[in-house]
C-alpha positions as CSV (number, residue, x, y, z in Angstrom):
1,X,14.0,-7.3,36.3
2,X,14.6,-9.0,33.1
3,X,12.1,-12.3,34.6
4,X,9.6,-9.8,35.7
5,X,6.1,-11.4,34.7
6,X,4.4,-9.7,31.8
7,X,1.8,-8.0,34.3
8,X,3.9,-6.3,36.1
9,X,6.0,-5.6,33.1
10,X,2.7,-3.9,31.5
11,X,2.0,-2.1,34.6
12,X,5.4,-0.6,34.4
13,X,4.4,1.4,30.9
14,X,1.3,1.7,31.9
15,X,1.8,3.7,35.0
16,X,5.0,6.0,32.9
17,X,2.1,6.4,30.5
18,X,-0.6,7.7,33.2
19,X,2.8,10.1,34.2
20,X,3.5,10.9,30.7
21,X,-0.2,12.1,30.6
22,X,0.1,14.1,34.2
23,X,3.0,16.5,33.1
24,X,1.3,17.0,29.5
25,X,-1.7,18.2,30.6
26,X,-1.8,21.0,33.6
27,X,-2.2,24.1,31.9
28,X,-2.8,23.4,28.6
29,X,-4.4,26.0,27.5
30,X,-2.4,29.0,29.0
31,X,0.2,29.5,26.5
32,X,-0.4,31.2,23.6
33,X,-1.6,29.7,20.0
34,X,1.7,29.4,18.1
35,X,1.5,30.6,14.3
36,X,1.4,27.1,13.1
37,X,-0.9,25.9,15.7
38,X,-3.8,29.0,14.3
39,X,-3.3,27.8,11.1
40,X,-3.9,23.8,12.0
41,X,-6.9,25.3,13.5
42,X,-8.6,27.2,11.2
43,X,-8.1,24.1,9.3
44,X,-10.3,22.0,11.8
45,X,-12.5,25.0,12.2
46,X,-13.0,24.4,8.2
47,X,-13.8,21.1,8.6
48,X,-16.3,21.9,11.2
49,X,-17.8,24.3,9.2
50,X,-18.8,20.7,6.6
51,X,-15.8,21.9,4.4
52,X,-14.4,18.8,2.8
53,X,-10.1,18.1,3.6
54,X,-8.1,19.4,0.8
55,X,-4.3,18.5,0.8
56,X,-2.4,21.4,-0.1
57,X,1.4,20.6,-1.2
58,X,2.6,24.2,-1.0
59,X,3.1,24.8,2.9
60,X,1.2,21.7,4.8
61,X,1.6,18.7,6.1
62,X,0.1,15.9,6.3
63,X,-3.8,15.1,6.8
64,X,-3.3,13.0,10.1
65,X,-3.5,15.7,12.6
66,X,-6.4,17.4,11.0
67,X,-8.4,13.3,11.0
68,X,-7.7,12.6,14.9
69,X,-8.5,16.7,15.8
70,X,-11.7,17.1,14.0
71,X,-13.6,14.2,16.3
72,X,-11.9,15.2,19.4
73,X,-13.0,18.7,18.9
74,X,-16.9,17.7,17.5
75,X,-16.7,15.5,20.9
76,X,-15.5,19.0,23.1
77,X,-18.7,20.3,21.7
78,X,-17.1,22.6,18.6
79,X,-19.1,23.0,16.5
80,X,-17.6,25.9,14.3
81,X,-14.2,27.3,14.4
82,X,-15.1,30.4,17.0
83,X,-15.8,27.8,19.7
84,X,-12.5,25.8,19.4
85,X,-10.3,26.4,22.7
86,X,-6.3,25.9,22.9
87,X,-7.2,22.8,25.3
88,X,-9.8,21.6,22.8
89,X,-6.9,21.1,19.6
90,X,-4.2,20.3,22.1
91,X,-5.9,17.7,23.4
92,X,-5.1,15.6,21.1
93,X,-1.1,15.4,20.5
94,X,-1.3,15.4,24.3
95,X,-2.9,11.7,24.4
96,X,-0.9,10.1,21.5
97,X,2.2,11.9,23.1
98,X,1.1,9.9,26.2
99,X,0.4,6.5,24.6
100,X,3.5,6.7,22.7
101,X,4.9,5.4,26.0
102,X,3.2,1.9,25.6
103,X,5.5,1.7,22.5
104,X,8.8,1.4,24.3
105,X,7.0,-1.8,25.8
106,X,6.9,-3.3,22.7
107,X,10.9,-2.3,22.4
108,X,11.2,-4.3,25.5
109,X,11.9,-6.8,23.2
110,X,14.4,-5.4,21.6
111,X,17.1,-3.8,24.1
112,X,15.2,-5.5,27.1
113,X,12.7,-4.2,29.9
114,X,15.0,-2.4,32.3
115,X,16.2,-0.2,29.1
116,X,13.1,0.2,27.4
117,X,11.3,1.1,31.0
118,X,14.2,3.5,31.5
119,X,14.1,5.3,28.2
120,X,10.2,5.4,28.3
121,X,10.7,7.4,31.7
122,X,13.2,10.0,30.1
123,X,10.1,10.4,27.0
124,X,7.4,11.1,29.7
125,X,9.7,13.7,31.4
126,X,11.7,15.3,28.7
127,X,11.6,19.2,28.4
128,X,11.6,18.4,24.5
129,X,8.6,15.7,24.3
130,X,6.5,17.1,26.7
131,X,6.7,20.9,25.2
132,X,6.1,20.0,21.7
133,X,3.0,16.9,22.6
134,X,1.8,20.3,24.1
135,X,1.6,21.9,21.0
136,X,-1.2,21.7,17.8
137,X,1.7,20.8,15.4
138,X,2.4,17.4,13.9
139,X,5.5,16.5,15.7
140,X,4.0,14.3,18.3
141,X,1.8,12.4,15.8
142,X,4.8,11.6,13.1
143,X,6.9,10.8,16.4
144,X,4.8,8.3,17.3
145,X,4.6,6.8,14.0
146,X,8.1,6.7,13.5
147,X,8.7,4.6,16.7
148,X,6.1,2.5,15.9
149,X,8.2,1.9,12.6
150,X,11.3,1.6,14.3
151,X,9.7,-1.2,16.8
152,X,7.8,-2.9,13.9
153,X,11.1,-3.1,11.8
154,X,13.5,-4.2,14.4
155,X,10.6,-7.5,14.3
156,X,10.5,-7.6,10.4
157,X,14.0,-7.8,10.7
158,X,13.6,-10.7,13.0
159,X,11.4,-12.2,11.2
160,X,10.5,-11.6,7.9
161,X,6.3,-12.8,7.8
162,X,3.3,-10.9,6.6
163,X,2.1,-9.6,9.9
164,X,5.4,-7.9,10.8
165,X,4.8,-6.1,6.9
166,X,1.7,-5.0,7.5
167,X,2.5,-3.7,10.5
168,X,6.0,-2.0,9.2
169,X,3.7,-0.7,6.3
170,X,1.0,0.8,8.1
171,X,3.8,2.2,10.5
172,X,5.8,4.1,7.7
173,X,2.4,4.9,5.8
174,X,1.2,6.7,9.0
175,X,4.9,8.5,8.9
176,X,4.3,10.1,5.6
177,X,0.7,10.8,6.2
178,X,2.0,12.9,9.0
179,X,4.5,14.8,7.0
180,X,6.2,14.4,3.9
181,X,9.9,14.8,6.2
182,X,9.1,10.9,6.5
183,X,11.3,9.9,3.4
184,X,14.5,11.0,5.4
185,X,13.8,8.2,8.1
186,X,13.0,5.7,5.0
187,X,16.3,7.0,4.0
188,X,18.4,6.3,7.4
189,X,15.4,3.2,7.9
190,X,17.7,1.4,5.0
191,X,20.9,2.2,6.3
192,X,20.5,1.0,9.7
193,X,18.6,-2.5,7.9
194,X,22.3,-2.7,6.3
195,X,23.6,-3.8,9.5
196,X,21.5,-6.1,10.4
197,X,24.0,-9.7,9.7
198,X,22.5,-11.3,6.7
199,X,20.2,-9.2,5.4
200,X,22.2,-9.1,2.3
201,X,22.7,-13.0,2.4
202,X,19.5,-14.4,1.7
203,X,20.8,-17.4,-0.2
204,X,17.9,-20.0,1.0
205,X,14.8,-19.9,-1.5
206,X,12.8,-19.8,1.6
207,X,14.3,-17.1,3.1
208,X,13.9,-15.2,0.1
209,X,10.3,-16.3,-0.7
210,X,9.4,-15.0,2.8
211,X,11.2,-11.9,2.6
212,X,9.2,-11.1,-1.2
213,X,6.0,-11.9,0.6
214,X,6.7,-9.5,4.1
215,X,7.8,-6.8,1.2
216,X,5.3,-6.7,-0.8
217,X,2.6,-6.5,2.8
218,X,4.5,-4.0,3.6
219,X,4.3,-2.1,0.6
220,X,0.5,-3.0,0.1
221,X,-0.6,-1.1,3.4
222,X,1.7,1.3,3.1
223,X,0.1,2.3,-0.2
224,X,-3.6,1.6,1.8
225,X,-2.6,4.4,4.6
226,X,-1.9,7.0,2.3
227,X,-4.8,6.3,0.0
228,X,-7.2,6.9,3.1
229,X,-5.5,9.8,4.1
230,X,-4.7,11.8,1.7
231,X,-7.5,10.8,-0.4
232,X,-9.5,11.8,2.6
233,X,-11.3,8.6,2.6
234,X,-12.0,9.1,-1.2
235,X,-13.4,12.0,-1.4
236,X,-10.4,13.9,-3.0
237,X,-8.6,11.7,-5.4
238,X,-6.3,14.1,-6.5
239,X,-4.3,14.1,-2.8
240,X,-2.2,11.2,-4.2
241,X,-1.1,13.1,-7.1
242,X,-0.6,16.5,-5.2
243,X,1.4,14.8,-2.3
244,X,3.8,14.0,-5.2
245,X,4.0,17.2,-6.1
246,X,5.2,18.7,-2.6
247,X,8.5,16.9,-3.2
248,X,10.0,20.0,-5.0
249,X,8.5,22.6,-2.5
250,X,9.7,20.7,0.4
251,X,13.1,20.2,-1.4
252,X,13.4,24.1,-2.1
253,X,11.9,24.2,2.0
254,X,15.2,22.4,3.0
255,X,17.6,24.7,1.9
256,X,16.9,27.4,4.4
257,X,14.2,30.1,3.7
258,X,14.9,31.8,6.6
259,X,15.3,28.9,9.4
260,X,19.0,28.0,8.5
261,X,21.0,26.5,10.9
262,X,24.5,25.5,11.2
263,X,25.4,22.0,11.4
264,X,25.5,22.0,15.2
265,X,22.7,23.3,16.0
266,X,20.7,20.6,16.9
267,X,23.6,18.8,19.4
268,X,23.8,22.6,21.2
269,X,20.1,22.6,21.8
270,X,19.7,18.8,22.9
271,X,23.1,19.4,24.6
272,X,21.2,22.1,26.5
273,X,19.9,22.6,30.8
274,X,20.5,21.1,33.5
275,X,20.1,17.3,31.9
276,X,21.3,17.9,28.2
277,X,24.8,16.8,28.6
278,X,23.9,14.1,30.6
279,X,21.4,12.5,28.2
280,X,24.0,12.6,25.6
281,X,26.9,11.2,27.6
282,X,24.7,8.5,28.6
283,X,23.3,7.7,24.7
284,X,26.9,7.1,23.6
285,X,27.9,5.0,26.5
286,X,24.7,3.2,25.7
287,X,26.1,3.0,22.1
288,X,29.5,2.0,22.7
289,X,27.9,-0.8,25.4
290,X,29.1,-4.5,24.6
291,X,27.4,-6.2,27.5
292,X,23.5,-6.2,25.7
293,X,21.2,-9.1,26.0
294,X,20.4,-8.1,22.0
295,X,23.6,-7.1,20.0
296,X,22.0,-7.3,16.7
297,X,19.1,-4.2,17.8
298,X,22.2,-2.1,18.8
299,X,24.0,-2.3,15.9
300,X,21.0,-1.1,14.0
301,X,20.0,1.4,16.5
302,X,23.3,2.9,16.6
303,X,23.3,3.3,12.9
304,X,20.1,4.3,13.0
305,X,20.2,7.3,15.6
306,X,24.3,8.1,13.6
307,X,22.2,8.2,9.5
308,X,19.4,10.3,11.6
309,X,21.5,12.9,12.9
310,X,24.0,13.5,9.7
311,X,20.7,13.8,7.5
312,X,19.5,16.2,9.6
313,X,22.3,18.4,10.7
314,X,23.1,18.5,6.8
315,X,19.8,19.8,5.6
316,X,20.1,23.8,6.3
317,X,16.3,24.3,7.4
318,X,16.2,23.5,10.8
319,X,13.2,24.5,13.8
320,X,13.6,23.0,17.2
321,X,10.8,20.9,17.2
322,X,12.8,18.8,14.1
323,X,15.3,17.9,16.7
324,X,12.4,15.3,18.1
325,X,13.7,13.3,15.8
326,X,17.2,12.7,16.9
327,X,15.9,12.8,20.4
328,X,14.1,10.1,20.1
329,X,16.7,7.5,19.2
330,X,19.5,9.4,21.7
331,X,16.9,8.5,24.9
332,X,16.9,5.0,23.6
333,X,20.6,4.5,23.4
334,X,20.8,6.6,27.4
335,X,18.3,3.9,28.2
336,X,20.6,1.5,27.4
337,X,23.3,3.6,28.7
338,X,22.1,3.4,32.4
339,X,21.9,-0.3,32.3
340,X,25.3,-0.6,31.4
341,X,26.3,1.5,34.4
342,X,24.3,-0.5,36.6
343,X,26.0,-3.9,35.0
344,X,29.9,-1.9,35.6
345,X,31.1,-3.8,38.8
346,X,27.6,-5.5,40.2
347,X,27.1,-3.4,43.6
348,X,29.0,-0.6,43.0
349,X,28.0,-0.4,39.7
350,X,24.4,-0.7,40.7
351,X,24.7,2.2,42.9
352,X,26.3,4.6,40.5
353,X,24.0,4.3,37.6
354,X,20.8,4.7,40.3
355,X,22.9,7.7,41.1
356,X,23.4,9.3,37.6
357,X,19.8,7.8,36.6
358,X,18.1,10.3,39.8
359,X,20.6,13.6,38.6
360,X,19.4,13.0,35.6
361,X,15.8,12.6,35.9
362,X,16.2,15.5,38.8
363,X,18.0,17.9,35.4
364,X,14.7,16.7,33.2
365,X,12.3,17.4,35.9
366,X,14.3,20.9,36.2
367,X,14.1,21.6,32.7
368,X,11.0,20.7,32.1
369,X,9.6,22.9,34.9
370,X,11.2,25.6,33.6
371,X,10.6,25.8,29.7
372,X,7.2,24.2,30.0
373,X,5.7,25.7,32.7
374,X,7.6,29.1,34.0
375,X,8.4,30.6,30.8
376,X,7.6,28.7,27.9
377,X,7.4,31.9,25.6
378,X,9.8,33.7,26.8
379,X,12.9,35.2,24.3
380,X,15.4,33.2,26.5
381,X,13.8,29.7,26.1
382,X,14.8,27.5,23.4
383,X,12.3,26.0,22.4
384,X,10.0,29.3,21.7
385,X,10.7,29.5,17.9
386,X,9.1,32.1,16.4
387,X,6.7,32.1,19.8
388,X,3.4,33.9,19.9
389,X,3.8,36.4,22.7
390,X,1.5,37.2,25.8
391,X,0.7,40.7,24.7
392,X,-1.9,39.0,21.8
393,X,-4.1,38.3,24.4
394,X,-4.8,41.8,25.0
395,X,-6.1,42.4,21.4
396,X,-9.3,40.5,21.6
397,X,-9.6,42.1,25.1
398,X,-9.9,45.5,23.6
399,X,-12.1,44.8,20.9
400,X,-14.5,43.4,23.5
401,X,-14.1,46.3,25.2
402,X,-14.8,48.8,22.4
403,X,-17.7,46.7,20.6
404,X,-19.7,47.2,24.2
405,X,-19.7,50.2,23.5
406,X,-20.5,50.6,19.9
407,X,-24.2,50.5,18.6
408,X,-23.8,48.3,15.9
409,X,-21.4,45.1,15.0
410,X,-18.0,46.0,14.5
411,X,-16.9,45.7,11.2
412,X,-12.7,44.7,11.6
413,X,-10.5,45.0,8.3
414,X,-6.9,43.3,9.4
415,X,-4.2,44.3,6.4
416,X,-0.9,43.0,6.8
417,X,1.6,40.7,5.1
418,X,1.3,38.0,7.4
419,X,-1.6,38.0,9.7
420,X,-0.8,35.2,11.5
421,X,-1.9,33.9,14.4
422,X,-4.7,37.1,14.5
423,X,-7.3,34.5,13.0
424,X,-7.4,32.6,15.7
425,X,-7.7,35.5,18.1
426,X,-9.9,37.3,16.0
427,X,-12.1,34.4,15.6
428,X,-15.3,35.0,17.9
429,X,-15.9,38.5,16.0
430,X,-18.0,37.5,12.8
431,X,-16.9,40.6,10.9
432,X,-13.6,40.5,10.1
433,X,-11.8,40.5,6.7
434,X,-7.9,40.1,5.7
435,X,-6.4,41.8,3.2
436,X,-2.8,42.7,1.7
437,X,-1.1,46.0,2.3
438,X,-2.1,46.4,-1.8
439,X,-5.6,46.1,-1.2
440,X,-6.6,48.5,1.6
441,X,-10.2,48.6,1.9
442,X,-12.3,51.5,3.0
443,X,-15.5,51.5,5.3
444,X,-14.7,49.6,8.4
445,X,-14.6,50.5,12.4
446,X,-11.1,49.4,12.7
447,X,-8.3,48.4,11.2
448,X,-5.4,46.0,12.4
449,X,-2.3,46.4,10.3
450,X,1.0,45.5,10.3
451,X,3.3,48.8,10.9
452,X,4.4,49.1,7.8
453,X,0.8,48.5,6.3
454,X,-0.5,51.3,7.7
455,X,1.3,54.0,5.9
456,X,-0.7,52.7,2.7
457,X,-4.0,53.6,4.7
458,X,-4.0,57.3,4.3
459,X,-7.2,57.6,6.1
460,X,-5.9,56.7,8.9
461,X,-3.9,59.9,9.5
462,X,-6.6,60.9,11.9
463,X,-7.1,57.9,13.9
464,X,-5.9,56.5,17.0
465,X,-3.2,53.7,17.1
466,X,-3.0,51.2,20.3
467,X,-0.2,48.4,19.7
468,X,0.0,45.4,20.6
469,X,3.0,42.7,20.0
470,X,2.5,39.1,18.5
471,X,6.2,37.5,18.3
472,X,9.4,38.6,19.7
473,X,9.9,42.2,17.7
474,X,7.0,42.1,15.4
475,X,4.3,44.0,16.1
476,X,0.4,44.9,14.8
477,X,-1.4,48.6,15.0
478,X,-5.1,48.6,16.0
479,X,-6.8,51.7,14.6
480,X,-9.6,53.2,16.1
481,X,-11.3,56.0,14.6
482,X,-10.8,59.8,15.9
483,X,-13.7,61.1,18.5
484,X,-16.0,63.6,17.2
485,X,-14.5,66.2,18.6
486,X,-11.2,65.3,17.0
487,X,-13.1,64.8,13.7
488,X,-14.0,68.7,13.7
């Protein structure tokens, strides 16, 4: 396999690609918006609306997802936030989540074809990839990026030349222009460059010369990506200066605030299904392998994927969709893992790792099934964190139902805490206004409150409650006003 011509060698990603893209998209639009994906939204219904991009360093991340969805959407047809779909901003992490695949081509050269082609297949199929390059968040996007950095430094640290920098730099800039989480893989990016042999022997003058000159490419589109970005193409100079003021939010984010996680949590859920423990049996084998046609990519890789995982599991704040992150180098390493099976005892060895190869894609085909398609909100599936429940779908339903019967526009007043995801499902009704539980307004045909908002409404005493449930144990009250007979 390792002499297969180029072509064919193309045709190989190519058709995991076209496979990656098949089990992404049936679907897509079934499952409902997650809090974090009504809130990306709104954003691209903003920018619809001719609002100009406005990087906010409290609780966002980067611009990237909002610059790829706003032209996929305006090409759907949206035109204002009420006619974006779920397929219509899904869309998107779905495609780069499929041409991600044509990346682990490039890694070919790295830990060869058979491994690259084999961890490629375990990314088009994973339970993990394909749920989350499902979902309107940024995780696919900075994914992406970051193996496109981990490919474009493996060659820098081949070669040290000014296209490899540029490439590295526009790689990592993409990273933190996806989310400002990117300085803990810059972090266990110079760890893993520590064990590559002589990077800290550069005693030639051309050596060093070279390296000053791929360095300083590297640094200059680095600095390029982010000044388009979160300058939003110039228009908002200030996004520089406030994406170095996230740095103490998002260092106050990682101590917890609610998501903390012991230090094992991410090993239990990868660890997880039918093919969990398989994956990760197979990643350190692939670690531990001696017989590798590239020694030197190991060794960083191995470091790599070991910094990746200790900064994580360290930091208290942890969501299942962070745990892409570790994924993605541990289905590199079980690439490499199944090779070295195959290379055991030459027949017999050969057999084996096309058996454990098949059980496991059989457990990630299994798992997949299950978590993405048969109950992918449901309380008992990992990856639903913080989910969006069915039941929301009934609350635009039943204002449909009641405005064709009223004479007049339905005024909607929503008070709660947190109201999200009701702006996305409240979106097709033009009057609608949010307020706190502080500021309870009077005058409207219904109110949607949280349970505990509505004892501040005392004019609601009278009216009729209906409720309806949005995440796992949180509920919202819609109001509807007394008959007239109940009114006398």
């Amino acid at each position: 396999m390792a002499n297969l011509p180029p072509k064919i060698r193309g045709t190989v990603f190519l058709a995991i690609a076209l496979l990656a893209l098949a089990v992404r998209l049936p679907r897509l639009g079934e499952r409902p918006m997650h809090t974090d994906e009504a809130v990306n939204a709104y954003i691209v219904g903003q920018l619809l609306a001719g609002d100009a991009y406005h990087y906010d360093p409290q609780d966002r991340h980067g611009p990237v997802l909002y610059a790829i969805a706003w032209p996929i959407a305006r090409l759907a047809g949206a035109k204002t936030f009420s006619e974006l779909t779920e397929a219509s901003v899904r869309i998107g992490p779905v495609i780069i989540g499929a041409l991600a695949v044509l990346l682990f081509a490039a890694f070919a050269t790295q830990i060869g074809f058979p491994s690259a082609a084999v961890a490629a297949l375990f990314y088009a199929i994973s339970p993990l990839f394909v749920y989350y390059s499902r979902d309107f968040i940024h995780e696919t996007f900075f994914i992406t990026a970051t193996l496109a950095a981990i490919v474009s430094g493996f060659r820098l640290l081949e070669k040290a030349s000014i296209r490899n920098g540029i490439l590295f730099g526009v790689s990592t800039g993409f990273m933190l222009a996806c989310k400002e989480t990117a300085v803990i893989h810059f972090a266990a990016f110079g760890i893993a460059a520590l064990a590559w042999p002589g990077i800290l022997r550069r005693r030639e003058q051309k050596d060093f010369a070279g390296a000053m000159k791929s360095a300083l490419a590297a640094l200059a589109s680095f600095c390029l990506v982010l000044v388009i970005f979160y300058t939003w193409g110039g228009s908002h100079v200030r996004g520089l200066w406030d994406l170095m003021r996230a740095v103490p939010n998002f260092t106050a984010r990682a101590g917890g605030q609610g998501h903390e996680k012991p230090a094992w949590y991410y090993f239990v859920l990868l660890g997880g299904g039918w093919s969990g423990a398989i994956l990760l049996a197979l990643a350190a084998l692939g670690a531990l392998s001696r017989k590798v046609a590239y020694p030197n990519a190991l060794r960083v890789l191995v470091v790599y994927t070991i910094a990746i995982i200790l900064l994580y599991s360290a930091i208290p704040y942890k969501t299942p969709w962070l745990a892409l992150n570790l994924c993605l180098p541990i289905i590199l390493l079980a690439g490499i893992g199944i090779v070295s099976v195959c290379g055991l005892a030459q027949g017999k060895g050969l057999v084996l790792g096309i058996a454990v190869g098949t059980i496991l894609i059989c457990g990630l085909c299994h798992d997949t099934w299950r978590r993405v398609f048969v109950d992918p909100t449901g309380e008992g599936n990992p990856y639903a964190y913080a989910q969006t429940v069915e039941d929301v779908t009934r609350l635009p339903n039943r204002i449909r139902q009641l405005a064709a019967v009223s004479r007049h526009e339905l005024r909607i007043a929503v008070i709660a805490a947190d109201p999200w995801p009701l702006p996305w499902y409240l979106r097709e009704f033009p009057q609608v206004g949010f307020w706190q539980p502080d500021q309870f307004p009077a005058g409207f045909d219904l109110y949607i409150t949280s349970p505990e908002a509505a004892t501040t409404g005392p004019q609601l005493t009278a009216w009729r409650p209906e409720f309806f449930g949005i995440r796992p144990e949180v509920l919202v009250v819609l109001w509807q006003p007394p008959v007239p007979e109940e009114r006398q």
